[in-house]
C-alpha positions in Angstrom: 0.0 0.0 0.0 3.1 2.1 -0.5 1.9 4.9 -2.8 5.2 5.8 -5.7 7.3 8.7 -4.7 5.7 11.1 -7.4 1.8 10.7 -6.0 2.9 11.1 -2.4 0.9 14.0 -0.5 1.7 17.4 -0.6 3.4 18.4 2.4 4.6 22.1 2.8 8.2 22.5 3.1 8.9 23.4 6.8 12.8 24.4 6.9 12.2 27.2 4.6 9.0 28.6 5.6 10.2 31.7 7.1 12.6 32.4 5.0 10.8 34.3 2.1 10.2 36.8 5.4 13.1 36.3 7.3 14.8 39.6 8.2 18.4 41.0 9.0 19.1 42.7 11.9 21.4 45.3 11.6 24.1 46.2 14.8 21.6 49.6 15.4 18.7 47.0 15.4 20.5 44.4 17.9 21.7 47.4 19.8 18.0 48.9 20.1 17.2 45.3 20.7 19.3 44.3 24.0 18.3 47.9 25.2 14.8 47.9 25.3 15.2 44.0 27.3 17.1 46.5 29.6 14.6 48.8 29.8 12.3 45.9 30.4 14.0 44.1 32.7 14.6 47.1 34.9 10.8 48.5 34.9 10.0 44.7 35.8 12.1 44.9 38.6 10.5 48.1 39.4 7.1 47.1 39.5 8.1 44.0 41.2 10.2 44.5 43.9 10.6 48.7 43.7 14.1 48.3 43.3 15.3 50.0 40.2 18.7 48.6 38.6 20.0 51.2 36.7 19.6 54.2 39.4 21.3 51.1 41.6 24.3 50.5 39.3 24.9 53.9 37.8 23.1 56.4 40.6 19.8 58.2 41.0 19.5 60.8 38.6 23.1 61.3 37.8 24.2 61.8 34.3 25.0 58.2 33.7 21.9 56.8 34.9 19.9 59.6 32.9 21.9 59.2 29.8 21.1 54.8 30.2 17.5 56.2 30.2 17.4 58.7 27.6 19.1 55.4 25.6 16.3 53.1 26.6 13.4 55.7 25.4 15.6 56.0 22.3 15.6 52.7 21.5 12.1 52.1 22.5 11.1 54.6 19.8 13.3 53.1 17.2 11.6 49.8 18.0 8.0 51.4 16.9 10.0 52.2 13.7 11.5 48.2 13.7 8.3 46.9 14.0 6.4 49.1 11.4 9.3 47.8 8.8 8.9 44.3 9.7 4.9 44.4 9.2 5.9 46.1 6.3 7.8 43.7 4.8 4.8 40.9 6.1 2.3 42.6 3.6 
């Protein structure tokens, strides 16, 4: 009941699937990447436990800890932009 190689069933290619959409992340995109998980992490840490990392590693409001913020927003925003590509590129 072996059915020949050329009338087997149609069954989608897997491996490849995602690779008509896949996308390349550039080193601004990583970059923007690891600092919005940052961002994340620390705001998670925040709401959770109200201890904030970066104001514990770099000070409260001095110019290092404002700059890793000022970064964070920044790269949140860039993320919106990110995202709008990738949909983009989807449709």
């Amino acid at each position: 009941m072996n059915a020949p190689a050329n009338e087997r069933r149609h069954i989608p290619e897997r491996r490849n699937a995602g690779a008509a959409h896949s996308t390349h992340f550039s080193a601004l995109d990583w970059a923007a990447m690891v600092l919005m998980i940052v961002g994340g992490i620390n705001w998670g840490l925040v709401g959770a436990f109200e201890f904030d990392l970066v104001a514990a590693l770099f000070g409260d409001r001095t110019t290092w800890s404002r700059l890793v913020y000022a970064l964070v927003g920044i790269a949140s925003l860039y993320g919106i932009y990110l995202l709008s590509k990738m949909t983009a590129r989807q449709h």
